[in-house]
N, C-alpha and C positions, 0 to 999 in steps of 0.2 A: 504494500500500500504506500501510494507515494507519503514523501512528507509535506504537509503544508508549508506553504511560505511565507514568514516571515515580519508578521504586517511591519508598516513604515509607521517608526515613533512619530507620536504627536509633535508639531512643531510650532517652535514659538511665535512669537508677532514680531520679533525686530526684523530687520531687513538691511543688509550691510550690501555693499558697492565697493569695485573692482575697476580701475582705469591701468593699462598699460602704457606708459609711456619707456620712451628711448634709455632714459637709466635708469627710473625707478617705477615701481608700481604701486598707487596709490589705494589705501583702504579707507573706507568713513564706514561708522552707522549712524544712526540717532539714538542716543540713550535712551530709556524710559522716561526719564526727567528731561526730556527735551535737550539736551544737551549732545554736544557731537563729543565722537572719538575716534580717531582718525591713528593710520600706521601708515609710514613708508619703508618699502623693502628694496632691493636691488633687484631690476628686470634679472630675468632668467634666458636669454635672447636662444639658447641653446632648449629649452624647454618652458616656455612662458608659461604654460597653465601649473607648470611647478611653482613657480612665483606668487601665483594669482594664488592658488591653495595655502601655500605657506604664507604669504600676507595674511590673509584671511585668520589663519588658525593663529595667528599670531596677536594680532587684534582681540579675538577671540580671548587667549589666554592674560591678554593682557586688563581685558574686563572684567576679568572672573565670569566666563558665561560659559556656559555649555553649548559644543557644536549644534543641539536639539532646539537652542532658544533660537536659533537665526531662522526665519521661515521662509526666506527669498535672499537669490542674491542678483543682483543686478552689476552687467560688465559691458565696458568697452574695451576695444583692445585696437591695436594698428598692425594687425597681422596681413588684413586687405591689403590694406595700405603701403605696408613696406614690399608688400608680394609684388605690386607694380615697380614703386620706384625701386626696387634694387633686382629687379629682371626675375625675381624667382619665383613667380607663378610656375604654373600645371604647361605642360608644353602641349599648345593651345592649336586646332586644328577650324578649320571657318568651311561652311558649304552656303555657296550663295550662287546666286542666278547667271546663267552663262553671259559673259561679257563683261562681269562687275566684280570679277578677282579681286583688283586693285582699288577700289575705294578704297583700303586701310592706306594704303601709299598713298594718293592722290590728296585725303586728308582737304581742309578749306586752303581758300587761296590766302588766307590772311598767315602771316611769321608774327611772332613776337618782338623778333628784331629787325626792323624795317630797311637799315642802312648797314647789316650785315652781311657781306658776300659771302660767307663763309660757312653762314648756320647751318646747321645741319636737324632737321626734324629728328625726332628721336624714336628708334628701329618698331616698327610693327608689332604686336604683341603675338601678335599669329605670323611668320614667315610663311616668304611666298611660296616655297616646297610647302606647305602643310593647306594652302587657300585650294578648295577642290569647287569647279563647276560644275552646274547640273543643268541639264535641258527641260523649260519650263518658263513660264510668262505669266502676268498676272499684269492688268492695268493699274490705274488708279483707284476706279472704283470698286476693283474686286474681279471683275468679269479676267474669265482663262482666257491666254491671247494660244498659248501653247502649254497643253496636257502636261503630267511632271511623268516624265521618261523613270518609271523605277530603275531601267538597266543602268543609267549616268549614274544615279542615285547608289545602285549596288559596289557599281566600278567604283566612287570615291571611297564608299565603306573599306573595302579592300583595300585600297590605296592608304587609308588613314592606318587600317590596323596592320601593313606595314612599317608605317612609319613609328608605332609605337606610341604614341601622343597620349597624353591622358585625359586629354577636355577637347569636346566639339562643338563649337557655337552655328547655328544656324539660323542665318538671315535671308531672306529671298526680297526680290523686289516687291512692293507694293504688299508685304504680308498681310501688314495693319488693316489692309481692307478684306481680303481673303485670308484666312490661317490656313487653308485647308493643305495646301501642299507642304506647309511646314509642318503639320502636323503628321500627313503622312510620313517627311523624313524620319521625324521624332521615332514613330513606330516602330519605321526599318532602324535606327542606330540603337533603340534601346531590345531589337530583336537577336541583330547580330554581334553586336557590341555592346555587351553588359557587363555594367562597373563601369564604364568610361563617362565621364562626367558630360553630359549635354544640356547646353540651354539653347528653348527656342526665340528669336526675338520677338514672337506673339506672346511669347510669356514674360520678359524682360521689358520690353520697351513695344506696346503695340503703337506707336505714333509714327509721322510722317516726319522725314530727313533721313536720309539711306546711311550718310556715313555716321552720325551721329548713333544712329538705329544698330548700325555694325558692331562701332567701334564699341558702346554698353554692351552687346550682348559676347561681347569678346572677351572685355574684362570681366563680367559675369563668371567667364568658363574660365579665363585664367585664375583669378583668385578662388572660383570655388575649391577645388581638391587639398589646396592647403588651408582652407579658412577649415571646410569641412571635417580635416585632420583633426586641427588646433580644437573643435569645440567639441569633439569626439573625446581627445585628452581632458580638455577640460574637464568637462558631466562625468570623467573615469575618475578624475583628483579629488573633486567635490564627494562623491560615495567614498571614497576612500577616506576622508578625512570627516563622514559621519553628516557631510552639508547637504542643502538641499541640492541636486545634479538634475534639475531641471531651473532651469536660469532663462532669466532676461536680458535682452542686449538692444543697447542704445542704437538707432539708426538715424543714418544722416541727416534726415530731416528734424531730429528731436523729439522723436517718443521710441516707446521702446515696444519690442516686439518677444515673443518665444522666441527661443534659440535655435527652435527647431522649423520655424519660417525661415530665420536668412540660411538657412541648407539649400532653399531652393533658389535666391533672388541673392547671394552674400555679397554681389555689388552695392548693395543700399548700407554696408557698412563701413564703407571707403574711409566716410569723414566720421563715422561716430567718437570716436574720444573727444575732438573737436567739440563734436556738437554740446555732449554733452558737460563742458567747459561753458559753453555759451545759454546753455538752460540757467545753469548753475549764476554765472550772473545776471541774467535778466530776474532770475528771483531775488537778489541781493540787492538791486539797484530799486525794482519797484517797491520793495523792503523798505527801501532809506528814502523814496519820495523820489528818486531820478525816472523819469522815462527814454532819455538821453542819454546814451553812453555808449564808448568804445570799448567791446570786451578784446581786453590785450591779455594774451595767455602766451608764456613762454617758458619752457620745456626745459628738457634734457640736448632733444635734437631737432627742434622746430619752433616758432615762435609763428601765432596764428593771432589775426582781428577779425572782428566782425561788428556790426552794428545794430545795435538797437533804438530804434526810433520812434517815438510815442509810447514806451512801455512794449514793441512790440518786434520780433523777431522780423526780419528779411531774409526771405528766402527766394531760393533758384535752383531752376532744375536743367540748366545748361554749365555744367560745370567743367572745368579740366582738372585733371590730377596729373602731378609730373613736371616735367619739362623747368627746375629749379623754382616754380612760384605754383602753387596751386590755385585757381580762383574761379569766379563766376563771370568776369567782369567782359562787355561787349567790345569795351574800347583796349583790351590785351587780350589777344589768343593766339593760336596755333601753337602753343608750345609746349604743348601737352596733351594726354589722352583724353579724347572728350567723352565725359558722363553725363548722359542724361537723364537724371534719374532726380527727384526733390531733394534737396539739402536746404543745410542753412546756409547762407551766406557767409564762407568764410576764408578768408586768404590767407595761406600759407607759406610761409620762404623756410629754407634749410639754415635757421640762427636760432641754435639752444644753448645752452651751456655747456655740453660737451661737444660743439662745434669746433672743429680743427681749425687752428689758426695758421697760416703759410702766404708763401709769396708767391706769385707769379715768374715767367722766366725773365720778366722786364724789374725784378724785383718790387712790384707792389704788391702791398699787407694785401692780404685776401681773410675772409673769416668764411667756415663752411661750402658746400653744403654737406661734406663730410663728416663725420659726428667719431667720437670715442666711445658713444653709448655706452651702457654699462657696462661693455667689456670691449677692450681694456679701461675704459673710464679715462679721465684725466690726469695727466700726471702726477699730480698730487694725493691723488687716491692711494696708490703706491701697488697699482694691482696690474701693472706691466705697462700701461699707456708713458708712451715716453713722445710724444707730441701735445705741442701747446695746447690748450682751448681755453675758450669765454671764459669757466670756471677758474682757470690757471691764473686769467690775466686780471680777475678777481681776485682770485687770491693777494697778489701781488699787491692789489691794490689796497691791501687793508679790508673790504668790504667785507669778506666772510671771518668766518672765524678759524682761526690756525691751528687749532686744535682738533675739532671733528665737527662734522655737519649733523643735519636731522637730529638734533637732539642729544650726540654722542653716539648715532649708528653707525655713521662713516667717517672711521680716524683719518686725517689728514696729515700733510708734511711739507708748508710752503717754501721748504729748499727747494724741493723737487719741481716747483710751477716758477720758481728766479730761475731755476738752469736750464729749464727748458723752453723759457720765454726769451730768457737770455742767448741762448745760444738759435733760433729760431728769426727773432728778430731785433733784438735789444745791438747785439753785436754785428750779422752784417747791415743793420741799417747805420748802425754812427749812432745810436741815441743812446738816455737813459732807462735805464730798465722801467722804471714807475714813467717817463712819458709813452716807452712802449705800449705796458700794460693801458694806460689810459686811451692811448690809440686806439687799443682792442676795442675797449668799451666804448667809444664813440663810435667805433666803424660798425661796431653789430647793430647800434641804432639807428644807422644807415641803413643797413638794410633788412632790420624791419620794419623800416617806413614805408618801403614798398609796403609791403600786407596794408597797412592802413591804409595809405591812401589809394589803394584798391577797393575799399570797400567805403571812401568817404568822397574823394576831389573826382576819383573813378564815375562817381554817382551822381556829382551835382552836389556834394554836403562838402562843408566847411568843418574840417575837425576841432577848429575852436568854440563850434556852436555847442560840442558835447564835453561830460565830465568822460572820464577814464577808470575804467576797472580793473587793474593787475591780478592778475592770478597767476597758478602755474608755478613751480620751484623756481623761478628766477623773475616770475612779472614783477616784483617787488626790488630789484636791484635796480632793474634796468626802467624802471616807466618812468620817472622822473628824467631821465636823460633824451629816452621819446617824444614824452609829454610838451619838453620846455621845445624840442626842435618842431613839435607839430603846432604849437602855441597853445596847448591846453592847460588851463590853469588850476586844476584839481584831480587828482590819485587817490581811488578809493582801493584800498587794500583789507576784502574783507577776512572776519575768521578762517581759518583751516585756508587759505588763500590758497596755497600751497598744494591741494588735493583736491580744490573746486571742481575737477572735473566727474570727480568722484562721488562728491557731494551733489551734482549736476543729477545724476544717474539716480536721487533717490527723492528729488525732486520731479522726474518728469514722469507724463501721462502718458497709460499704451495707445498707441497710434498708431496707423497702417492707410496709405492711399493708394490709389490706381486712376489711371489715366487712360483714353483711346481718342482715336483721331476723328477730326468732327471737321471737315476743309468745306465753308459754305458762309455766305455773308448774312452779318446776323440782322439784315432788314430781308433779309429772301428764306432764311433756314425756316424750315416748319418745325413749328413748336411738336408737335409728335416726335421728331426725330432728335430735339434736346430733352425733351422729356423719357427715352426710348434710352438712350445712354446715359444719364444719369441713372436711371432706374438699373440699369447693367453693373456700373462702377457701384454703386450701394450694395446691390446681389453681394461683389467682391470682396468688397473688405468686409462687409459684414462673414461673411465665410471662411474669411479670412482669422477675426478675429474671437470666433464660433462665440456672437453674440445676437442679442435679438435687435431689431431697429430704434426699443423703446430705452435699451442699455447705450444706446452710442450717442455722442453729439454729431451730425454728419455735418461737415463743411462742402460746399461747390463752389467751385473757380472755372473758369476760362481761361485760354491763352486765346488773346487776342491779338492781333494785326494790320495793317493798313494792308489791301489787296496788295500785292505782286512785294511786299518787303519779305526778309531772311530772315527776320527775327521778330520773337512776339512780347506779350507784357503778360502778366500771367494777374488775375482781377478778381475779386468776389464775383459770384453768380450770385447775387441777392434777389435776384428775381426768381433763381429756382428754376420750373418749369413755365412760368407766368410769361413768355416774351410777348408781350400787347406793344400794339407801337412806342405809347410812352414809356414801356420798361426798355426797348431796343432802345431810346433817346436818352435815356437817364445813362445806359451802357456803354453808348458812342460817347459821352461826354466826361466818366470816368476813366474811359480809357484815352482819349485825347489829354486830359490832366495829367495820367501818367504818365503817356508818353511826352509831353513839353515839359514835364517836369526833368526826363530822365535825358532828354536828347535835343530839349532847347525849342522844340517846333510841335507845329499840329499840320496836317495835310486837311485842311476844310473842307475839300470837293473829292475824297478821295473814299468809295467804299472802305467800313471796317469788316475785319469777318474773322470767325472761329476757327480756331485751327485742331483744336483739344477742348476736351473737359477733361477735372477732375474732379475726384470724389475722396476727402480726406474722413475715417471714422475716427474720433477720439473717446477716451474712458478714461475717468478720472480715476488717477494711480498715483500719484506726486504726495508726498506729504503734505500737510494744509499747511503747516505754520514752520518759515523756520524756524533753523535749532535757535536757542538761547547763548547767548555769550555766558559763559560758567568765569563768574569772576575769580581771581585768585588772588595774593598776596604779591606783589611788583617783586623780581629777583632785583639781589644788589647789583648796584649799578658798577659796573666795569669800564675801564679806557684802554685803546688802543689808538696809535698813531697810524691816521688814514688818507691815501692821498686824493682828493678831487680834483685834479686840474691843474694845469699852469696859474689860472689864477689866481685859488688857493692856498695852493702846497700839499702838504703831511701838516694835518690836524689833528691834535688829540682830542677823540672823539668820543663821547660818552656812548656805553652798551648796554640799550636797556632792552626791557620786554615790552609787550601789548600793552602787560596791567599798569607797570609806571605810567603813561599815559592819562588814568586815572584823576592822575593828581591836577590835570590840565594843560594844557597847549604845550609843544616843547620846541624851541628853536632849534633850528636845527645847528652843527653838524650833529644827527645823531645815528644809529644804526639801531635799527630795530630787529631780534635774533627772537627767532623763535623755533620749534621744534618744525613746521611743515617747509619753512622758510623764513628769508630775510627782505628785509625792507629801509631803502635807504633814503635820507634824510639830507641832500646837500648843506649847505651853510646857507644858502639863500632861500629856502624852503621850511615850512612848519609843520608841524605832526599835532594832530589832535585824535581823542575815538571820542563816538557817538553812544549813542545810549543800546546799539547793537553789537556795540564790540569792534563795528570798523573802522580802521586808521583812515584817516584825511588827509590827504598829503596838497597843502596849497604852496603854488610856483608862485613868485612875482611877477602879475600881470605886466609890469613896466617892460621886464625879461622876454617875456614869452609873445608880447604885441606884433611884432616883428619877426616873427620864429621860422613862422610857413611860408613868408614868401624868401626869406633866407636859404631856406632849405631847399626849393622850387631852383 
């Protein structure tokens, strides 16, 4: 007789979060008392969901809680992510419509760098030995121009499992209106070739734009087999260590989904760490009364902005990842793999703290976008990294502390970040070591200015209309030196600052949208036929997220456009199904707002028309309130000599905590040490906290007046 199995222990109500970032892996939960507690570990980059567990049970023990009390765990990670930018996805194989091989090559006519002869687009993610034709046609609206030939279809199969590949994406011309042929390949790949990871682009991306349509469902199949890997390990670490192994993961657009959804679609997790860095401070800033603000989050091995505007997130579902900047932005592209898929709006360059600092062959300083990640780390770590980075020339400069980071988890040894800053650039440049170092930290806020002003002058905003939120193990060094060069004249640096992203993940709501293609102008489209897909997109995520109609909030948007333009505006559908002449007239006139908002003009005599709908479900899952700032007792106050600048020098600089703070306003030069991270205080700047626990960091307007167009 068999033996029963085992029932699964009751489990508790808290709910702790997992962010993976480039050196370290961040934990939070919320206490019972409202209060956070928060653990950083060192990435595991040789087995990250070892990290992710060990974080976890570490936290854990360090609350006194039992693995049984945690009842959810919620993660993002950059396993996507890095599978593109460092070439090692699934070796990725593409079946698409005879004549249209090459769209991955052909890519848009726009470079990123306009006046470079030299650029070089960067290599296909599917090579052309692995791109297979098939004979078959489909128009625009759906109608077969030409049958789909099984036999071309079989020969590629063959061909592909020759070659070995582990991922097949299939896109065909005009799917979006017809699947059917795609759906038949689907059959024959998952008949003859089983285990080989396939997406179709009726399932990935059913909208109109071929290469955009492609190049999604490419990275789709490249990142699945290792995302799929990594979240297999993980749900294995979690039971083993007694947690729950059915988890949540942050997606790009900012809600979070089952873990066992991105298996099918693990494009949609490209940007989540990101994202949910940027949940994390939109609930911070609406917190303190800001609706305005820059979320600046910077890293280990990336420094990311994005913007919140009236309280509210901006987002884009035309994004690139790669090509040294990641973004959404219409006025910068080709330089990277284009994702279509909803994100938040957020820009990325290759400037963290363990960004490698080096020269050119013409000997100029360079910073990134190569990283020491957490292995080997920084030189200073003492854990083999014998190359500068950000963190070194930190070092150097006084700002951190010379003894160990996080709290006392990572011993340091700032000889080793003098001899390798020194010998790197201090010495063949002719300088001294402390203006090299200071070099470093002025050059990295060079370029993270790109990111910003990606997502602000990119836009039509002026970055000195918003406050600043630093986050991230190093937003708290470096935003004051952003800040004064962007002309912003306030740094908000909230709690656990240092692990916001983490904290981001247990703040947001499950979410899931979908999208199809809808090309008809919206004073000619019949209301049946936007009523007919809507009702289709609701079917989806509602199934998606096996709930009823009366559990979800459902959102509808349009992408709209001006007849014969290449790009759309993406709008409320507040009218629903209702389109009556005045609701098309109220439509055309928010969408002209947007667009003179976004590009300076309106086209008056020019059809607008639909391109897409979408259908976003949400369920409210985010904690209601944040956590509480848990007052403590101010540590004593310590000095170190720090350097700021030519202007300044080496200051003896007072090292306090959060809680001194307490006592009211602090001039600065001060250095703010805390266990998630650090936060600094130049001499011309003041530090206050709020009744939430957030540091305030105000620049001198006089300073900062003139910043941006300096900087321009």
């Amino acid at each position: 007789m068999p033996q029963a199995e085992t029932p699964e222990p009751a489990r508790g109500a808290l709910r702790i979060a997992a962010d993976i970032g480039g050196t370290f892996t961040d934990v939070a939960l919320i206490r019972g008392d409202g209060t956070i507690a928060t653990r950083k570990v060192a990435s595991t980059p040789d087995d990250y969901a070892r990290g992710v567990a060990e974080g976890i049970l570490e936290l854990v023990a360090v609350e006194t809680l039992a693995p049984e009390e945690i009842g959810e765990v919620m993660h993002a990670c950059t396993v996507a992510t890095n599978a593109i930018l460092e070439g090692k996805g699934a070796r990725t194989a593409l079946i698409t419509t005879e004549g249209f091989r090459d769209v991955l090559e052909m890519r848009r006519i726009r470079v990123p760098k306009l006046y470079d002869p030299l650029y070089e687009k960067p290599p296909a993610l599917s090579p052309r030995k692995w791109r297979f034709e098939v004979e078959e046609r489909m128009d625009f609206r759906g109608a077969v121009l030409t049958p789909l030939s099984e036999a071309s279809v079989l020969a590629a199969i063959e061909a592909i499992r020759a070659a070995g590949v582990d991922a097949v994406a299939v896109c065909l011309l005009h799917a979006y209106a017809n699947p059917a042929h795609e759906r038949r390949i689907g059959e024959l790949l998952a008949e003859h070739l089983p285990g080989v990871y396939v997406s179709l682009s009726v399932d990935v991306l059913p909208e109109i734009r071929e290469y955009e349509r492609t190049s999604t469902t490419v990275i789709n199949s490249f990142v699945g087999p290792p995302v799929k890997t990594y979240l297999n390990a993980l749900r294995d670490r979690l039971a083993e260590a007694g947690l729950p192994s059915d988890f949540f993961m942050m997606h790009s657009a900012g809600g979070i989904v089952d873990a066992r959804t991105v298996m099918a679609k693990p494009a949609q997790i490209v940007e989540c760490g990101p994202a949910a860095g940027v949940i994390g401070a939109r609930a911070v800033m609406l917190d303190v009364g800001h609706g305005d603000a820059i979320a600046f989050d910077m890293g280990g091995t990336t420094a990311k902005a994005s913007l919140i505007e009236g309280g509210q997130l901006l987002r884009a579902d035309d994004y690139e990842v790669g090509g040294g900047i990641s973004l959404s932005s219409k006025l910068a592209k080709g330089g990277g793999y284009a994702l279509k898929l909803p994100v938040i709006d957020i820009s990325e360059v290759g400037a963290g703290g363990g960004s490698i600092v080096w020269r050119d062959r013409a000997g100029a300083l360079k910073v990134g976008p190569m990283s020491a990640g957490a292995a080997p780390g920084p030189a200073c770590y003492g854990t083999g990294g014998t190359e500068p980075t950000v963190t070194d020339a930190n070092m150097v400069l006084g700002f951190l502390n010379p003894e160990a980071l996080a709290g006392g988890a990572v011993p340091v040894d700032p000889e080793l970040s003098r001899a390798a800053l020194s010998r790197v650039v201090a010495e063949p440049m002719g300088i001294g070591l402390d203006e090299a170092a200071h070099g470093v930290h002025e050059l990295v806020s060079t370029v993270m200015m790109r990111a910003v002003k990606s997502v602000t002058t990119f836009r039509g905003r002026d970055p000195r209309d918003f406050a600043m939120i630093a986050f991230g193990g190093n937003g708290g060094i470096h935003s004051v030196s952003l800040a004064r060069a962007l002309g912003v004249t306030e740094v908000i640096v909230p709690p656990g600052a240092g692990v916001l992203s983490a904290l981001g993940l247990l703040y947001a709501d499950i979410e899931t949208s979908a999208a199809s293609a809808l090309l008809a102008r919206i004073d000619a489209v019949s209301a049946e036929a936007v009523a007919n897909g809507l009702t289709a997109l609701e079917n989806q995520v509602l199934h998606e997220l096996s709930r009823g109609r009366d559990a979800v909030e459902l959102i509808h948007e349009a992408d709209l456009r001006y007849k014969g333009q290449a790009f759309e505006l993406t709008l409320p559908l507040d009218e629903g199904r209702d389109l009556t002449p005045e609701a098309v007239a109220r439509l055309r006139e928010a969408f002209e707002l947007a667009h003179e908002r976004a590009y300076g003009y309106r086209l008056a005599d020019t059809p607008v028309e639909f391109v897409s709908l979408r259908v976003t479900a949400q369920v409210p899952k985010g904690s209601g309130a944040l956590p509480e700032y848990r007052k403590v007792a101010p540590a004593p106050e310590r000095r170190r000599q720090v350097y700021f600048g030519p202007q300044w020098g080496r200051i003896e600089t007072a090292i306090i905590d959060r809680a001194a703070l307490a006592a009211g306003p602090r001039q600065g030069p001060a250095i703010i040490e805390e266990y998630e991270g650090t936060t600094i205080v130049p001499p011309d700047c003041s530090a206050r906290i709020d009744g939430k626990g957030n540091i305030i960091l105000t620049l001198p307007a006089a300073t900062a007046a003139g910043a941006l167009e300096a900087a321009e």
